[in-house]
N, C-alpha and C positions, 0 to 999 in steps of 0.2 A: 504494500500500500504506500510509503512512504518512496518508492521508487515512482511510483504513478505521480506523485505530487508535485517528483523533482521532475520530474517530465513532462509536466504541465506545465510548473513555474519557467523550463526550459523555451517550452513554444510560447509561452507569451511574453519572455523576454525579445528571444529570436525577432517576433513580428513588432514589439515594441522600437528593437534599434534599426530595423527594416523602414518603420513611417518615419523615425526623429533622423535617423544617418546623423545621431550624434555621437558615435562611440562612448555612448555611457553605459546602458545595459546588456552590452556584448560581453563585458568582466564577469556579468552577474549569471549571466546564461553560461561562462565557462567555469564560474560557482557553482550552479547547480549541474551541470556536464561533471564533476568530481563529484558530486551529492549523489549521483545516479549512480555513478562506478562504486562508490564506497557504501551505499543499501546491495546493489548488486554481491558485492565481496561479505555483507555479514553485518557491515558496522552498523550499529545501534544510531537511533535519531538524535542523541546528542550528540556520536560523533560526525554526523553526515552536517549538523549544521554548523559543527567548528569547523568544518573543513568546507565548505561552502565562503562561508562570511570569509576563511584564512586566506583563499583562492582569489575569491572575488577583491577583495580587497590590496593584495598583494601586485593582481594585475592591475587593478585600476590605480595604483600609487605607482610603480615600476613601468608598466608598458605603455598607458593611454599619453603621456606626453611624448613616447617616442614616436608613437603611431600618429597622432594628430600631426605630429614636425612631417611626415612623411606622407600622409593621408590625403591633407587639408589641400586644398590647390593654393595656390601659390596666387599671392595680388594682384590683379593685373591694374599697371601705373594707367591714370588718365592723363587727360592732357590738360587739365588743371594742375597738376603736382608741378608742374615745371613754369606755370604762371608766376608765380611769385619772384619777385627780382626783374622780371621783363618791364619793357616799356611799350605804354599803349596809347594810343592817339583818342584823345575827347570827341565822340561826335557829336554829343548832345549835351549840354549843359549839367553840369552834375552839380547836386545841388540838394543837400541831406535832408533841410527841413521841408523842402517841396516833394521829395522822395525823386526826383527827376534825374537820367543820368545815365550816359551810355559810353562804351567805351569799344573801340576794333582790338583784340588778341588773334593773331595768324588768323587773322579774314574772316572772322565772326565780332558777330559782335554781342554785347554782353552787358546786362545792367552796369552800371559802375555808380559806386558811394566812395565819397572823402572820407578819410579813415581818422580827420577831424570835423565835426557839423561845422566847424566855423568858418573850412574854407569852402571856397566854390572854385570849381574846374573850368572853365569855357572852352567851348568847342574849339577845335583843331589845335589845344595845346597839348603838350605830354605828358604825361603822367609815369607815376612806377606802382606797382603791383605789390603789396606787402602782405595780403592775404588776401582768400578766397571765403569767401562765405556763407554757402547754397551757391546758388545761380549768379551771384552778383564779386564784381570783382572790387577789392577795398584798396582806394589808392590815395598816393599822396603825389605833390606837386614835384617834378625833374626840376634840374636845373634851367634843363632846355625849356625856355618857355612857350615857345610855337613853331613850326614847321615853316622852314623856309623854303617860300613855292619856288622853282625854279623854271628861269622863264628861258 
């Protein structure tokens, strides 16, 4: 009977780490996978669940961080990461307390907010990029103050 138990508890860990693919109840299902071997060989229900919880526990402290390093996919970089530090050209007036404000980063274009309410940006000047945050890009004034058209 207690072999049925650990083999129940077995298939509803099994379909528990099946819906989450969080590698958490995979430890617990190779706890109760030694729970079933050790009712199978004789051992008594206190020892099936020292050795259960010893199992389980021992994988999920020793193996789950190697597995997740190895598991988990890997970041993939947007192309915001690399905004920060660039220089972007004002197309619309940016302008904190009116919420107004746009800026070109590589041929998009992009809310933009003063990264102070005090100052204001005007079109076709430069800016620099010091953070990103959501959809909007947070700048402060260049040295360069405007685009020299060339004629």
């Amino acid at each position: 009977m207690d072999v049925l138990f650990w083999l129940a508890a077995l298939i509803l860990l099994l379909i528990i780490e099946a819906i989450t693919v969080g590698l958490t109840t995979i430890w617990f299902a190779a706890g109760a996978l030694a729970a079933i071997l050790a009712g199978l060989l004789g051992i008594g229900i206190i020892g099936q669940v020292l050795l259960f919880t010893a199992v389980s526990l021992a994988l999920l402290i020793f193996t789950r961080p190697i597995a997740v390093r190895y598991i988990t996919p890997h970041q993939i970089r947007t192309n915001y990461e690399d905004a920060v530090g660039r220089t972007v050209k004002i197309t619309a007036r940016v302008h904190n307390i009116n919420g107004t404000g746009t800026a070109v980063l590589n041929g998009q274009e992009w809310t933009a907010r003063s990264k102070d309410d005090r100052i204001t940006l005007e079109e076709g000047t430069l800016a620099e990029v010091v953070a990103v945050e959501g959809v909007k890009l947070i700048l402060v004034p260049t040295e360069r103050l405007t685009l020299q058209k060339q004629e």
